[in-house]
GUFIVO-487812 format. One line per field, with one value per atom (N, C-alpha, C): residue number from 1; residue in three letters; atom name; x, y, z. Coordinates in Angstrom, 2 decimals. Example, Ala and Ser with C-alpha at 12.3 -4.5 7.8 and 13.67 -1.06 7.14 Angstrom:
2
nr: (1_1_1_2_2_2) .
rest: (ALA_ALA_ALA_SER_SER_SER) .
atom: (N_CA_C_N_CA_C) .
xx: (13.19_12.30_13.20_12.85_13.67_12.90) .
yy: (-5.69_-4.50_-3.30_-2.25_-1.06_0.03) .
zz: (7.80_7.80_7.80_7.08_7.14_7.87) .
***
This chain:
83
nr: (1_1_1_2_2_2_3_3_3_4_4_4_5_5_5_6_6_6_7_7_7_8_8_8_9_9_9_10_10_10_11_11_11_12_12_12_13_13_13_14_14_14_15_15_15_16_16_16_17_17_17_18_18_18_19_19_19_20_20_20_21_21_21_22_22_22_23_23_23_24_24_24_25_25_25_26_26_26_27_27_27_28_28_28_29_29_29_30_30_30_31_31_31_32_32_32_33_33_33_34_34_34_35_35_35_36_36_36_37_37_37_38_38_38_39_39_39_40_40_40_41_41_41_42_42_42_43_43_43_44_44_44_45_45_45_46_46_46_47_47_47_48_48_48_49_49_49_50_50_50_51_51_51_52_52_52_53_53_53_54_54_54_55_55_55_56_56_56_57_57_57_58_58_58_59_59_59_60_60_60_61_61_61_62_62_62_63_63_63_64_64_64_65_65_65_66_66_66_67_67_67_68_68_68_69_69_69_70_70_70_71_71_71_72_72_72_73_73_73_74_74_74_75_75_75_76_76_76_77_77_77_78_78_78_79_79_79_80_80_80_81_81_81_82_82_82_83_83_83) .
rest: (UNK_UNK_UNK_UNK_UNK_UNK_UNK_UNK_UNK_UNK_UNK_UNK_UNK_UNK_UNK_UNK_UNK_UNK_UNK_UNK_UNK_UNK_UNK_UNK_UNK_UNK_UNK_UNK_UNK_UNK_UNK_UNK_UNK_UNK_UNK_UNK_UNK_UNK_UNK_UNK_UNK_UNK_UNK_UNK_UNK_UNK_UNK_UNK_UNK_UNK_UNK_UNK_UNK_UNK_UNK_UNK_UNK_UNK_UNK_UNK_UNK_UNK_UNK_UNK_UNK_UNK_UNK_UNK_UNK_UNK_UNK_UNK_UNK_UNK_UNK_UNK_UNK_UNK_UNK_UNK_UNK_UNK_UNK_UNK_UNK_UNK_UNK_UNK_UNK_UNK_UNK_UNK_UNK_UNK_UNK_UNK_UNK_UNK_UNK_UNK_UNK_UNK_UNK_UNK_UNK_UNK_UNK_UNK_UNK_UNK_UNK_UNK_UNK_UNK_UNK_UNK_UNK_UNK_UNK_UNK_UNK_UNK_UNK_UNK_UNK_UNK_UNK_UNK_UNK_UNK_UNK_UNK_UNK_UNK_UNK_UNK_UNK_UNK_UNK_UNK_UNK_UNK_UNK_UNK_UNK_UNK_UNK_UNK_UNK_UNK_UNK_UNK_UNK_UNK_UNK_UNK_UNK_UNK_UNK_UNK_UNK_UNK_UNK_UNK_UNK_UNK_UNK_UNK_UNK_UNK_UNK_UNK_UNK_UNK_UNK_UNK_UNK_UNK_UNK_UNK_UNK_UNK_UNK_UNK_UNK_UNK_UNK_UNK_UNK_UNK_UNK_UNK_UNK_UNK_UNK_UNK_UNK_UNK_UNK_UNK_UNK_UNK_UNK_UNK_UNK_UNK_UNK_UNK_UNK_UNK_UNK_UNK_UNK_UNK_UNK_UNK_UNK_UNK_UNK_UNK_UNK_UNK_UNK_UNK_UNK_UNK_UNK_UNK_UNK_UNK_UNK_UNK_UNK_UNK_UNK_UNK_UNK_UNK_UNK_UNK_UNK_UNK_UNK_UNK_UNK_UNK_UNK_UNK_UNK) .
atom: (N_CA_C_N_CA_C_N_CA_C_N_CA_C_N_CA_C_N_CA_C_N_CA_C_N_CA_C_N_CA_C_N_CA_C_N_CA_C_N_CA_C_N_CA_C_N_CA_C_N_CA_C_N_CA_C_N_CA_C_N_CA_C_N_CA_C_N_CA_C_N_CA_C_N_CA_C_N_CA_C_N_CA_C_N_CA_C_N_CA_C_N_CA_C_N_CA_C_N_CA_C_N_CA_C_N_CA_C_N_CA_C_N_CA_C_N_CA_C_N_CA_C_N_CA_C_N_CA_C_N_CA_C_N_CA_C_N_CA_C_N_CA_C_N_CA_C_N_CA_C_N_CA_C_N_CA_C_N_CA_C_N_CA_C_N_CA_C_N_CA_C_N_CA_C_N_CA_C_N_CA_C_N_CA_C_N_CA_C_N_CA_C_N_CA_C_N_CA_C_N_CA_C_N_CA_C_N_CA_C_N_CA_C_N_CA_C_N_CA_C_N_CA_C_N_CA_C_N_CA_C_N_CA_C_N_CA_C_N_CA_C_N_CA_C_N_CA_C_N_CA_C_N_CA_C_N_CA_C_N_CA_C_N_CA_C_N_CA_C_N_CA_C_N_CA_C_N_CA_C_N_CA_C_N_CA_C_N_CA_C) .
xx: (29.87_29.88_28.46_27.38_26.38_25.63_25.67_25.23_25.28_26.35_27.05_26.34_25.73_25.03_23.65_22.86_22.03_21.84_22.45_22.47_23.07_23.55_23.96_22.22_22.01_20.60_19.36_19.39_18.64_18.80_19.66_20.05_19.63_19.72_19.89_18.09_17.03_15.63_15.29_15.93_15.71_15.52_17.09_17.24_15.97_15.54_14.55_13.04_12.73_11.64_11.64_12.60_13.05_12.90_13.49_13.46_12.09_11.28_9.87_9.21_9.24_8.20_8.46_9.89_10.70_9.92_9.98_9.46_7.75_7.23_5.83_5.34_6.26_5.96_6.57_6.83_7.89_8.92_9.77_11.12_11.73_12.79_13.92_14.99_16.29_17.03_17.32_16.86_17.40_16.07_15.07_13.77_13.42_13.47_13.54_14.31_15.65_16.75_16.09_15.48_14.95_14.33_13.16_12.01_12.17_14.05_14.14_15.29_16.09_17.57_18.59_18.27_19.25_19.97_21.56_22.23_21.48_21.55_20.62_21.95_23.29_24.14_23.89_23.50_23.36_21.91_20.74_19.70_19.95_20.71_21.61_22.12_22.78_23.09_22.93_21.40_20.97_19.90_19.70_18.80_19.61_21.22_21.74_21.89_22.07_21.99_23.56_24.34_25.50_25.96_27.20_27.16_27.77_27.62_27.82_26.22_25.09_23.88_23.36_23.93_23.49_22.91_21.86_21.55_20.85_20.62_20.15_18.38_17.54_16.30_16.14_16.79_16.70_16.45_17.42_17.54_16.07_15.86_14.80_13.49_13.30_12.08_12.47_13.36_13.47_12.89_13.59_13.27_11.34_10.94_9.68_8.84_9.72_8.76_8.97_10.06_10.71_9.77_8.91_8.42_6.56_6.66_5.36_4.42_5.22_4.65_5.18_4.48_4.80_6.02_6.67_7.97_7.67_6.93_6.63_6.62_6.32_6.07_7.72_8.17_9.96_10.53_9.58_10.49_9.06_8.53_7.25_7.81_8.77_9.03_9.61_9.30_9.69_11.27_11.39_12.78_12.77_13.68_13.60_15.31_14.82_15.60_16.91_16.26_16.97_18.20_18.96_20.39_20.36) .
yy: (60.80_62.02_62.54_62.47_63.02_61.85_60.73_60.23_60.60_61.22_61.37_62.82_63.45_64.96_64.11_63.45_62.88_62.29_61.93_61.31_62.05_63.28_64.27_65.07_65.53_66.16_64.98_63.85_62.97_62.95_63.35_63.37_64.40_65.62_66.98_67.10_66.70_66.32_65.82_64.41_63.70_64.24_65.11_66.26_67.13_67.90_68.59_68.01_66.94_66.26_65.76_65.56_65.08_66.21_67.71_68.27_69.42_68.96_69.29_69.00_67.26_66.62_67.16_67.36_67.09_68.49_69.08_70.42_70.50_69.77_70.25_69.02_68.16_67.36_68.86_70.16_70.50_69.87_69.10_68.07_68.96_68.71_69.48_67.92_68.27_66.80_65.96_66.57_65.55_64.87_65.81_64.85_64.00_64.02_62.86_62.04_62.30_60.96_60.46_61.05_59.96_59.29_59.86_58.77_57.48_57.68_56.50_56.01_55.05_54.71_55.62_56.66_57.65_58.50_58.62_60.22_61.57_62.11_63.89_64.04_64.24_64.97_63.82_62.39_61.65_62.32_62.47_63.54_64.91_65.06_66.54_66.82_65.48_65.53_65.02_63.83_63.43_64.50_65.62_66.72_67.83_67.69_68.60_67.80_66.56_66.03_66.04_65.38_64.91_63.75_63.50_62.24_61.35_61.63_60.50_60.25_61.12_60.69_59.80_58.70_58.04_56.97_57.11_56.10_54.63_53.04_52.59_52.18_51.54_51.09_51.12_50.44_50.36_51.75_52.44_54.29_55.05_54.79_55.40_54.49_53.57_53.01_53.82_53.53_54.63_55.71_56.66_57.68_57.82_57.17_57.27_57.03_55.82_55.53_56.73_57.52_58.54_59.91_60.24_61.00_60.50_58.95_58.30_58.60_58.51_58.37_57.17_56.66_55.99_56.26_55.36_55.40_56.20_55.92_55.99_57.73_58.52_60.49_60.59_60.03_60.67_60.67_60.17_59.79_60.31_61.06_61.93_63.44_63.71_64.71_64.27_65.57_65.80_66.06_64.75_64.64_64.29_64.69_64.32_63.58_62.41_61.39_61.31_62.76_62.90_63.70_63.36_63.96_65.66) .
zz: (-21.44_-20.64_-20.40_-21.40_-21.43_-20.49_-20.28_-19.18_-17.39_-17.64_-16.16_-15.73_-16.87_-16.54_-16.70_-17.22_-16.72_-15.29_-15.12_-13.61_-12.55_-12.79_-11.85_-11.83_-12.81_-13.12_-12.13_-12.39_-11.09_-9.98_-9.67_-7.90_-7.68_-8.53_-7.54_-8.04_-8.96_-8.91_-7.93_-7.50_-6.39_-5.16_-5.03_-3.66_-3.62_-4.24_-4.65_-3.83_-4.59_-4.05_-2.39_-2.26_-1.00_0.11_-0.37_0.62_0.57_-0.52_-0.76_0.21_0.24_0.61_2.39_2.81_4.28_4.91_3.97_4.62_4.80_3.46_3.72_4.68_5.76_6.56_8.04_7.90_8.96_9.51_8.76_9.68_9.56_10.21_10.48_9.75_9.33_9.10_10.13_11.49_12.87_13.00_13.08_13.11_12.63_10.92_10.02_10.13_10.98_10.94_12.16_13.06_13.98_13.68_12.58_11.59_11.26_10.72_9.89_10.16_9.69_9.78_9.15_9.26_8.12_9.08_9.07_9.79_8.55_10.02_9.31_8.68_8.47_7.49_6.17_6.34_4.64_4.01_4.82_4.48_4.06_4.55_3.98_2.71_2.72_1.55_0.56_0.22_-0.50_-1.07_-0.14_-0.96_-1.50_-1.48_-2.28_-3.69_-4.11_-4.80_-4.79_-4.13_-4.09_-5.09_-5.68_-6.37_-5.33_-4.24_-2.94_-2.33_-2.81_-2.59_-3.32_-4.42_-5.02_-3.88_-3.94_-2.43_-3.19_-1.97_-2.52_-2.57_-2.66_-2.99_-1.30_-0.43_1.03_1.66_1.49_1.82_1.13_0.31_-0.10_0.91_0.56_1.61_2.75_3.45_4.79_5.01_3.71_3.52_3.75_3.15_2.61_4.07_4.81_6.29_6.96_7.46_7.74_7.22_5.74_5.91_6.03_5.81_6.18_4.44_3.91_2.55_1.51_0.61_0.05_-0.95_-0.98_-1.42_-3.12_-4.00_-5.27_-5.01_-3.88_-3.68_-3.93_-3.46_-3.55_-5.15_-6.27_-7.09_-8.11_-7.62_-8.27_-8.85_-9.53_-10.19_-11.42_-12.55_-13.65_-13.82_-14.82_-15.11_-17.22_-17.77_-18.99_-18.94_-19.89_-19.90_-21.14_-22.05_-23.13_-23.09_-23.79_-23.74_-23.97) .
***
């Protein structure tokens, strides 16, 4: 169980960073889905930290061309790994 709040707690970090970075680029979620291969409502909802935003390694590169940063900025926040 205590895994599953770990990994709920990563997504919605993830979301976080994501819609950090989205903003201090000014996107809007339609703009960025033009960026990249992504629908603006799966951007939507990979920054609420959905457990349907579990996205994969592909989606994130997107992501990253989409805000023109290297993939390694999206996954640049503080997370603790301990239960």
């Amino acid at each position: 169980m205590m895994a599953k709040v770990v990994e709920s707690d990563f997504l919605v970090q993830f979301g976080k960073q994501l819609e950090k970075l989205r903003k201090k680029k000014d996107l809007s979620y339609r703009k960025l889905a033009q960026n990249c291969n992504i629908d603006y409502s799966n951007i939507s909802k990979i920054e609420k930290g959905t457990e349907k935003a579990n996205i994969t390694m592909l989606t994130l590169l997107e992501l990253a061309k989409g805000l023109e940063v290297h993939p390694k900025k999206l996954l640049d926040f503080e997370f603790d790994f301990e239960d």
